[in-house]
C-alpha positions as CSV (number, residue, x, y, z in Angstrom):
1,X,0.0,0.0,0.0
2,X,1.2,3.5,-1.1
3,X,1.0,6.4,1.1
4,X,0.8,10.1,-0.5
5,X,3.8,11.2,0.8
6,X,5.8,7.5,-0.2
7,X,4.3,8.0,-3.9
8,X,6.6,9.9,-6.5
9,X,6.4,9.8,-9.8
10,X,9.5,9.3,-12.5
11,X,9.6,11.6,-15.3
12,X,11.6,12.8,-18.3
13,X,12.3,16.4,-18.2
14,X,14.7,18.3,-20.3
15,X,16.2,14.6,-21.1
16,X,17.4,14.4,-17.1
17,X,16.1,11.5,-15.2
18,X,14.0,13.2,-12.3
19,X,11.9,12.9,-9.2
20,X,8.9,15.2,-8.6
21,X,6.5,14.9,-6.3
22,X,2.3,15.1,-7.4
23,X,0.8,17.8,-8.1
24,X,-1.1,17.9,-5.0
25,X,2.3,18.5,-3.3
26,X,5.1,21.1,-3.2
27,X,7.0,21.1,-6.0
28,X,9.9,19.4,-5.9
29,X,12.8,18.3,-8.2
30,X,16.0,16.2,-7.3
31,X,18.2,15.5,-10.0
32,X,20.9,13.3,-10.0
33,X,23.2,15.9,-10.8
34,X,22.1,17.4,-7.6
35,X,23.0,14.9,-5.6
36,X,26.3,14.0,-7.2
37,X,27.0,18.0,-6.6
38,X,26.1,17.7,-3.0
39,X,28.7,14.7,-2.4
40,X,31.2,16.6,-4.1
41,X,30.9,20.0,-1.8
42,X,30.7,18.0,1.1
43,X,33.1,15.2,0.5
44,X,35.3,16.9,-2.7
45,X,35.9,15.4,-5.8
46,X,38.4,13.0,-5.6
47,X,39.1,12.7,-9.7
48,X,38.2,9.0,-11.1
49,X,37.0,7.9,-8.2
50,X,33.3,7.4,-6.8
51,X,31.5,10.1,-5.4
52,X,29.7,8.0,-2.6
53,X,31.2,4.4,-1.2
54,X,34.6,6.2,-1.8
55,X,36.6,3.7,0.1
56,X,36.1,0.1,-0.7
57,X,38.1,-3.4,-1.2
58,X,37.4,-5.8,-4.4
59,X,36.8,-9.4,-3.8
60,X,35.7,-12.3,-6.1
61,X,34.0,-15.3,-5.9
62,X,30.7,-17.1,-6.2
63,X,27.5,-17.8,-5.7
64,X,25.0,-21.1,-5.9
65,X,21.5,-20.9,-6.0
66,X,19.0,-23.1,-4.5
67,X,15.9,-24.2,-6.1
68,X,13.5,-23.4,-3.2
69,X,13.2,-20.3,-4.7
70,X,11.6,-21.4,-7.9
71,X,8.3,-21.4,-6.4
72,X,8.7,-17.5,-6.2
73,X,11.4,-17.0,-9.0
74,X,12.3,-18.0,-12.3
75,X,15.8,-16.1,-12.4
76,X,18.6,-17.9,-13.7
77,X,20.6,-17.1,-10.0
78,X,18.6,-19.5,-8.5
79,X,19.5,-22.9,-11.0
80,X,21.4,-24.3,-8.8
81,X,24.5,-23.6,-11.5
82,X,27.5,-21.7,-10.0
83,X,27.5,-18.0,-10.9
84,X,30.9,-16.2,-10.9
85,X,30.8,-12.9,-8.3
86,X,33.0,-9.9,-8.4
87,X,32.1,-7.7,-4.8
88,X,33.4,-4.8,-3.7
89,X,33.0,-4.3,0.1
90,X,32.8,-0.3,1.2
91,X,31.8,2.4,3.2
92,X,29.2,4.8,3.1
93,X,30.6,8.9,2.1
94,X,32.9,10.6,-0.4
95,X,35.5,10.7,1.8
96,X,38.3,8.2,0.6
97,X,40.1,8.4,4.1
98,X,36.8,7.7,6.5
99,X,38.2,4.9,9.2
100,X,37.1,2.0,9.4
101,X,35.8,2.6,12.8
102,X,33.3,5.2,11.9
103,X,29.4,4.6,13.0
104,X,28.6,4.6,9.5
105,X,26.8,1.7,7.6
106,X,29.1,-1.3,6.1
107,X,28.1,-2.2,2.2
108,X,28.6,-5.1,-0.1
109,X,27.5,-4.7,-3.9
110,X,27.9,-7.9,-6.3
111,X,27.4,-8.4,-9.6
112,X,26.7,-11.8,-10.9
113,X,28.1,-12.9,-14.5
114,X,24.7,-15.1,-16.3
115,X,24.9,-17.0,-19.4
116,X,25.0,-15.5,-22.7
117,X,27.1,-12.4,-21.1
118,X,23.9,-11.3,-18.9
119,X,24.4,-9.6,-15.3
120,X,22.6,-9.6,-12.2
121,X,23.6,-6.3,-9.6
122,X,22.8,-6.4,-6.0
123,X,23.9,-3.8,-3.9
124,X,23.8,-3.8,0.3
125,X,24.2,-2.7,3.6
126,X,24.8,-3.5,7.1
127,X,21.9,-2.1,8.2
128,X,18.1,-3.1,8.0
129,X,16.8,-0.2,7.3
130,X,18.1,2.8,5.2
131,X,18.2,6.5,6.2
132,X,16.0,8.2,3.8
133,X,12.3,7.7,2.8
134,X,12.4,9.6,-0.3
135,X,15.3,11.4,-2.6
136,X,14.8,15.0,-1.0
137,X,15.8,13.4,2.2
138,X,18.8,11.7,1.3
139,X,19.8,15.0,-0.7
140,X,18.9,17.2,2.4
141,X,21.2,14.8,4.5
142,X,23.9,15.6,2.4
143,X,23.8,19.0,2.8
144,X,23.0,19.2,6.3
145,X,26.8,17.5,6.2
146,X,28.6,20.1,4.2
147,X,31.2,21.8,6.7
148,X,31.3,24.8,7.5
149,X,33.6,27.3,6.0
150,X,34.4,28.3,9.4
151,X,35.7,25.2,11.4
152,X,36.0,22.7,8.5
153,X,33.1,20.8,9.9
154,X,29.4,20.7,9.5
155,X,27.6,22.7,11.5
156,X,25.7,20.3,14.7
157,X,23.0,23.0,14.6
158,X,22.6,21.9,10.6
159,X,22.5,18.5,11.5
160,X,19.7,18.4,14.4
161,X,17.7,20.8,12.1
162,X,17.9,17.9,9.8
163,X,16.7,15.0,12.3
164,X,14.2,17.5,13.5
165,X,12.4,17.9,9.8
166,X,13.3,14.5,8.9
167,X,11.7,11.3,11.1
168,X,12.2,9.3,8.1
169,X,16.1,9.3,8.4
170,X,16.3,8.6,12.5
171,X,15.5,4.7,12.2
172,X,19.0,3.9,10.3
173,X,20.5,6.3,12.5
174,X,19.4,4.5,15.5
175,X,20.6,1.4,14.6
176,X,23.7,3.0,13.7
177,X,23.7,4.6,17.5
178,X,23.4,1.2,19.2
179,X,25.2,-1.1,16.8
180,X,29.3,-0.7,16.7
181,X,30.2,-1.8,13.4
182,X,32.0,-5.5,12.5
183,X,35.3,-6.3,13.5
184,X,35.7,-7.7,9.6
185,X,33.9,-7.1,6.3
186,X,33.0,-11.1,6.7
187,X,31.4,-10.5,10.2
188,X,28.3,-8.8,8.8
189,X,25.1,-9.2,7.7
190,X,23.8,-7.4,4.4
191,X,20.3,-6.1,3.6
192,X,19.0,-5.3,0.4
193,X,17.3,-2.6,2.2
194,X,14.8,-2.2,-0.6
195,X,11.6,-4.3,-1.6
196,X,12.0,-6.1,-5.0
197,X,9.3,-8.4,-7.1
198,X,9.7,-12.3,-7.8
199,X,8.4,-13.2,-10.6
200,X,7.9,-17.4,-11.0
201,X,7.3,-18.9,-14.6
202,X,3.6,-19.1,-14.4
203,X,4.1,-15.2,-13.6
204,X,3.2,-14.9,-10.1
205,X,4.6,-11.9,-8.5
206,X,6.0,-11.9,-4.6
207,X,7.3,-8.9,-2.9
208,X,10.6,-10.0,-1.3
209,X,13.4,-8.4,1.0
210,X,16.5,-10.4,1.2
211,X,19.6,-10.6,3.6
212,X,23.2,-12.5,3.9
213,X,23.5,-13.8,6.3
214,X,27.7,-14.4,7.4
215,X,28.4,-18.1,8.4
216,X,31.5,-16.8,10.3
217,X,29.2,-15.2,12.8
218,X,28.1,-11.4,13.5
219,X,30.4,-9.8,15.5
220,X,31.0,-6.3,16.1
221,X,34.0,-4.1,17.8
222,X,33.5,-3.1,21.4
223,X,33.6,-0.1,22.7
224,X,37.2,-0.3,23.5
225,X,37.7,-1.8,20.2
226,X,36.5,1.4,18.7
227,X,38.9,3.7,20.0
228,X,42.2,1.7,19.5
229,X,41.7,0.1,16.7
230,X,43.9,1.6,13.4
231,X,42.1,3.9,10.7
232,X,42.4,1.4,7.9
233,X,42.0,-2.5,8.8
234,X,39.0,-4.0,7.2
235,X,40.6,-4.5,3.9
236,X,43.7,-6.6,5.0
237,X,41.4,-8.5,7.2
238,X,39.5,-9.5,4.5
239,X,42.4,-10.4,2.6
240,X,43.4,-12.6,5.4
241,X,40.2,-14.2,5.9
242,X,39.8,-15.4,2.2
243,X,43.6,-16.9,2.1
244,X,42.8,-19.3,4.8
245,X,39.0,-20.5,3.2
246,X,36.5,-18.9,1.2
247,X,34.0,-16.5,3.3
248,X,30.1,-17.8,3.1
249,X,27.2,-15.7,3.7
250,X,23.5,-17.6,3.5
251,X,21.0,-15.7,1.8
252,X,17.8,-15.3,3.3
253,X,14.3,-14.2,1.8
254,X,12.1,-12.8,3.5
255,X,8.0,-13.4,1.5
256,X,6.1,-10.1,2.1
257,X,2.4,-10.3,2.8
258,X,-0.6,-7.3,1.6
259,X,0.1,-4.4,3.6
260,X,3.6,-4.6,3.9
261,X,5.3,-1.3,3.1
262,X,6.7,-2.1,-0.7
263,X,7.9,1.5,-1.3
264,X,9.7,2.6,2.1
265,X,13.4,1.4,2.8
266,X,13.2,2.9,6.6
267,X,10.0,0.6,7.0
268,X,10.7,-3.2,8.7
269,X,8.3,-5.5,8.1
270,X,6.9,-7.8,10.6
271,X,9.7,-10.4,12.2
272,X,7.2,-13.2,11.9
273,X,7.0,-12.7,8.0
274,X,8.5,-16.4,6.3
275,X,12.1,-16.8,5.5
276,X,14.0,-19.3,3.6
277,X,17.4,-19.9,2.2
278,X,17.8,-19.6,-1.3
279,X,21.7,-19.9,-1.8
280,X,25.0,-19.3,-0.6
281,X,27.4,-16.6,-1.5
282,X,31.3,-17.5,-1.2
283,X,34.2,-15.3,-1.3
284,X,37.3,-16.9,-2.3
285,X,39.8,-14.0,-2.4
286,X,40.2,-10.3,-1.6
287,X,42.3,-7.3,-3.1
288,X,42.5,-3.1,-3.2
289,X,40.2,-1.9,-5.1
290,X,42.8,0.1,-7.4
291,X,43.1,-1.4,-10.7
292,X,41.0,-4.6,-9.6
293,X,38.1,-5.8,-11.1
294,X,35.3,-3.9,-8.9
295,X,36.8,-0.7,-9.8
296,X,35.5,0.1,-12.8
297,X,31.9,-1.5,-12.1
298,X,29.1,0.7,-11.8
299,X,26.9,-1.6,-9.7
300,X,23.4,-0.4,-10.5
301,X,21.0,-1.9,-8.5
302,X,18.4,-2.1,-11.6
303,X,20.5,-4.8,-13.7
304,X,18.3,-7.1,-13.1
305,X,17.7,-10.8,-14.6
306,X,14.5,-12.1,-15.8
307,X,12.1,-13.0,-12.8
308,X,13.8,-10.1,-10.6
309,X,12.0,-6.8,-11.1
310,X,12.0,-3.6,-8.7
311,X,9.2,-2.0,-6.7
312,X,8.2,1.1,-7.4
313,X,10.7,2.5,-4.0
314,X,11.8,6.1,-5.2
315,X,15.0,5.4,-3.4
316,X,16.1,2.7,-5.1
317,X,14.7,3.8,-8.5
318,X,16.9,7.3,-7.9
319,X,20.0,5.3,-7.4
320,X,20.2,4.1,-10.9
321,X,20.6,7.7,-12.2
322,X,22.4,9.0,-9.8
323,X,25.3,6.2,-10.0
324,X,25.2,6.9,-13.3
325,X,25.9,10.6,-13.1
326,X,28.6,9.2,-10.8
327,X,29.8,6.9,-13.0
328,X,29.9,9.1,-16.4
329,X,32.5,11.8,-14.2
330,X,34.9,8.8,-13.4
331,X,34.8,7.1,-16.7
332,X,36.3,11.1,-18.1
333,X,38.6,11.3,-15.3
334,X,36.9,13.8,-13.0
């Protein structure tokens, strides 16, 4: 069910990819341009590389469906075949030096290489929920953020003005509050965050939220742990880790019922809601990111293979253009 103030419509305008809200609202527009500006007065540009997820490690592997998804799913991922996986493991911001202790989310985007030279993108984070209802939030957020000519820093006063006129981006920031982050890229869980459409061969649709699930256990630095620990260690941790065995996550589906919000990422749905494995993702080695394979991947969360469609979540519709925007400025060496 669609609320007024979920609902946004997508429109071409002026040959941009936009967001407006109806008419019976304010008029609004966020273009991806205006986002990808906003990252770069807050964060800088940092030429050729990404303007959000900045910092990030490249990992490959592989991933093997399981056919108790066929009921819900006709998508190749699920064949029981094993796919080939390139990851790349990052954090949230522009900022190419943020440590690895900061209270911001963990994320984990993958792109799976099909048959006949097809691709399936799914992109992650450590949290359940994400911070921003709508594209006006997520672009306000950013700019609540810039610093402040002044002290080099954003202005606190900005920031509560934002949490004040935003309820939609305190649930993330919650979690964030009373969850440390992982000792290791492979101690983590990973939510799609989003709600996405199975589609089964007699074309049944499902609405479905997914999660991996790591096999090596969730654990998270203390709060002792998150003072001493160096600025940079999740990379050569997950190095490490994949030299000794390859690194498993489970992934879970969760089956959506009527009534569950379909549109809103900072919406749960009910614990109780069915769950079942459908596959196993494995990482068999790790790397930096520069001049490895993730590098250069733009991973849009709307490559898609048959059987796997999107909901109509303005989020994650937005993100497509705006990695894109992203994308184009490293490609020419920005």
């Amino acid at each position: 069910m669609h609320t007024k103030t979920q609902r946004l419509s997508l429109c071409l305008l002026s040959g941009a990819l936009v967001f407006t809200t109806p008419l019976w609202a304010e008029e609004k527009v966020v273009t991806a341009d205006e986002v990808v500006s906003a990252l770069e007065k807050t964060y800088g540009v940092h030429v050729g590389e990404r303007r959000n997820h900045t910092k990030g490690t490249c990992a490959t592997g592989d991933f093997t469906g399981l056919p108790e998804a066929a009921a819900y799913t006709r998508s190749v991922l699920f064949s029981g075949k094993t796919i080939p996986v390139i990851a790349r493991f990052s954090i949230p911001t522009g900022n190419p030096n943020i440590p690895d202790t900061a209270k911001n989310p963990r994320g984990m985007a993958l792109e799976f290489k099909l048959p006949d030279n097809n691709l399936h993108h799914i992109t992650m984070l450590n949290t359940p929920v994400f911070g921003a209802a709508t594209p006006q939030t997520f672009l306000d957020d950013i700019v609540a953020k810039t610093p402040d000519p002044a002290t080099g820093k954003p202005d606190p006063e900005k920031i509560k003005a934002f949490k004040a006129s935003h309820p939609d981006s305190l649930p993330q920031a919650e979690f964030l509050e009373k969850n440390n982050p992982p000792i290791s890229w492979a101690n983590s869980s990973y939510f799609g965050i989003h709600t996405f459409k199975f589609i089964n061969k007699d074309e049944k649709t499902t609405p479905v939220r997914w999660r991996f699930v790591p096999q090596d256990g969730e654990k998270s630095l203390t709060d002792s742990e998150l003072k001493s620990s160096p600025a940079n260690f999740l990379e050569q941790k997950l190095i490490d880790r994949a030299k000794e065995s390859p690194i498993r996550w489970d992934m879970m589906l969760t089956l959506g019922e009527p009534g569950d919000p379909d549109n809103n990422p900072t919406l749960l749905w009910p614990k109780e809601r069915k769950e079942i494995k459908v596959g196993t993702l494995s990482i068999t080695s790790a790397l930096p990111q520069k001049g490895a394979e993730c590098e250069k991947i733009n991973f849009d969360p709307l490559i898609m293979a048959d059987g796997i469609k999107p909901s109509d979540d303005p989020v994650l519709l937005f993100r497509s253009p705006g990695y894109a925007v992203s994308f184009g400025k490293r490609l020419s060496g920005k």
